[in-house]
C-alpha positions in Angstrom: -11.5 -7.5 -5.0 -10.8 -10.7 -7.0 -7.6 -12.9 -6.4 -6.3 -16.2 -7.8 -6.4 -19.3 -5.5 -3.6 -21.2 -6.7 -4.1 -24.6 -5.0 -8.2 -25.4 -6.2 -7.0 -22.8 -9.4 -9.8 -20.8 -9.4 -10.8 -17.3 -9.0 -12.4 -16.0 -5.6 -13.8 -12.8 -4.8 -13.8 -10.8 -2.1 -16.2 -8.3 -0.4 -15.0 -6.3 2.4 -15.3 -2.0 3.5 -13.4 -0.8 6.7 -12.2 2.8 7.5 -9.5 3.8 10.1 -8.7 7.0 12.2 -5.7 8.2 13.3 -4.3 11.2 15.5 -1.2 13.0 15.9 0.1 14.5 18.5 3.3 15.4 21.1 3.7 14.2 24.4 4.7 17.1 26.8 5.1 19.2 23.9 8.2 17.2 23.0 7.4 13.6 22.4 5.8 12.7 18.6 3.4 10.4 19.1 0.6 8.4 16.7 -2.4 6.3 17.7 -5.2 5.3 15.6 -8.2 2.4 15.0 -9.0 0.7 12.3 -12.1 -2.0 11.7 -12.9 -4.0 8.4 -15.7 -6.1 7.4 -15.7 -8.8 5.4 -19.0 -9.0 3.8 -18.9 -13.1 2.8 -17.2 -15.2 5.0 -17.3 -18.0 2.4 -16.2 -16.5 -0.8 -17.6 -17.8 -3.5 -16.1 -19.0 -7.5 -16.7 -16.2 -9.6 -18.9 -17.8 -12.1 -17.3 -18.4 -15.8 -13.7 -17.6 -15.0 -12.0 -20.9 -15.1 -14.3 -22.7 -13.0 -14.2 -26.6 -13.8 -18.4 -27.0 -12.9 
């Protein structure tokens, strides 16, 4: 994914995969209730300027 930092004007990227889980269900056969879990990783902690793309080096 690749967004615009506005205050330093340049472009980042970002590198990150996750997944999630969720289950339905009724309480007492009455009750609809949802619970799930989700986890993401974010693959550089530091993103980095992507190279040629406004970068002022």
């Amino acid at each position: 994914m690749t967004s615009f930092n506005f205050r330093n004007r340049q472009h980042v990227t970002y590198a990150s995969a996750g997944g999630e889980v969720y289950f339905d269900t009724k309480i007492g056969n009455v009750l609809p209730f949802s619970f799930g879990m989700r986890y993401s990783h974010l693959f550089n902690d530091n993103p980095g300027i992507l190279r040629g793309r406004g970068a002022s080096s």
